[in-house]
BALUMBA-780892 format. One line per 4 residues: number of its first residue (from 1); for each residue x, y, z of C-alpha. Coordinates in nm, 3 decimals, decimal comma, always signed. Example, Ala and Ser with C-alpha at 12.3 -4.5 7.8 and 13.67 -1.06 7.14 Angstrom:
2
1> +1,230/-0,450/+0,780 | +1,367/-0,106/+0,714
END
This chain:
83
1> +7,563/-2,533/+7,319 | +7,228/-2,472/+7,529 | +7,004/-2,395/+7,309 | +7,037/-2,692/+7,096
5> +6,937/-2,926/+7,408 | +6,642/-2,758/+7,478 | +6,329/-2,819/+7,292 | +6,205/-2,422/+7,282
9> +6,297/-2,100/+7,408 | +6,101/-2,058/+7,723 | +6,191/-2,467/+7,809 | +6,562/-2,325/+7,794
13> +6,451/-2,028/+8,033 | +6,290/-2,248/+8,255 | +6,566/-2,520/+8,242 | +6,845/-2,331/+8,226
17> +6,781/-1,991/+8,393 | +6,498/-2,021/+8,635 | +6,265/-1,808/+8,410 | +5,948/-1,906/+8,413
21> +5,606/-1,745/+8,228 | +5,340/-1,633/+8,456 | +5,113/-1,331/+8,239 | +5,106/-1,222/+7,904
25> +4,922/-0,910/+7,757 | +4,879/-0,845/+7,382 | +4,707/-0,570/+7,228 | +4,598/-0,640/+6,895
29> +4,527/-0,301/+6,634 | +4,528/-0,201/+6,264 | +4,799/+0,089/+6,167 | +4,878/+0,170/+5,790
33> +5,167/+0,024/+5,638 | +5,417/+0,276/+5,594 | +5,649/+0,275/+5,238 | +5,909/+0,027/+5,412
37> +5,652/-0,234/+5,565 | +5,443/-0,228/+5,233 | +5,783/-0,253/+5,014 | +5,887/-0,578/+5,293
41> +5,510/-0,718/+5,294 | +5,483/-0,670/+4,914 | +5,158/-0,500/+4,947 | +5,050/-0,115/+4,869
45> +5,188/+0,176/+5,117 | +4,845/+0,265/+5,300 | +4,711/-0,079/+5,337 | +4,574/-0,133/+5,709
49> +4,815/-0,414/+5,891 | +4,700/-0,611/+6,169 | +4,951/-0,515/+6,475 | +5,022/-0,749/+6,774
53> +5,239/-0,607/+7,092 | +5,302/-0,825/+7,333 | +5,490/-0,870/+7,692 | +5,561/-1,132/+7,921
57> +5,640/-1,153/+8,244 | +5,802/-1,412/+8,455 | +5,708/-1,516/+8,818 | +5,893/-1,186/+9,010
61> +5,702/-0,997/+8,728 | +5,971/-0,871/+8,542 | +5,938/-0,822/+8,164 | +6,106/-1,084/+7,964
65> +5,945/-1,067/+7,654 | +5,808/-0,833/+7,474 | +5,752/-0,820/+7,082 | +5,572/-0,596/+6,776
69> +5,444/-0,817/+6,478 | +5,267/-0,647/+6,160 | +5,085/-0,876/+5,961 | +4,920/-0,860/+5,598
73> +4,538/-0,795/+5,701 | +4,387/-0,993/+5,440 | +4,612/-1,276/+5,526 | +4,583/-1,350/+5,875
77> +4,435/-1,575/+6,156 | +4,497/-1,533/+6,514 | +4,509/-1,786/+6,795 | +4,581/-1,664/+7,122
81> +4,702/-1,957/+7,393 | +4,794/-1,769/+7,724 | +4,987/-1,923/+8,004
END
């Protein structure tokens, strides 16, 4: 299978499908936790969360990527790498 011979996901993009990463954006901003994200965080409902979206595009600038993370605010770090 494909994805076991390459090392990541965007090396199998590259490798496999001609994909490759040219621009990411992110937008980083706090949002309460509603009951289900507090109940699958294990925190309080109404506790601010730290909330990442981000989109990537390849080099014909179409969107290949894009993701929503919530994290714990009083557990987190962020390091931001772009391409």
């Amino acid at each position: 299978m494909l994805i076991y011979r390459a090392t990541s996901l965007y090396s199998l993009l590259q490798n496999y499908y001609g994909i490759q990463p040219r621009r990411a954006h992110i937008q980083i901003e706090t949002e309460v936790a509603s009951k289900e994200e507090a109940k699958l965080l294990k925190i309080s409902p109404s506790v601010p969360l730290l909330v990442t979206k981000s989109q990537v595009r390849d080099q014909h600038d179409y969107l290949f990527e894009y993701t929503i993370s919530r994290f714990r605010g009083e557990r987190f770090s962020l390091e931001v790498s772009c391409l």
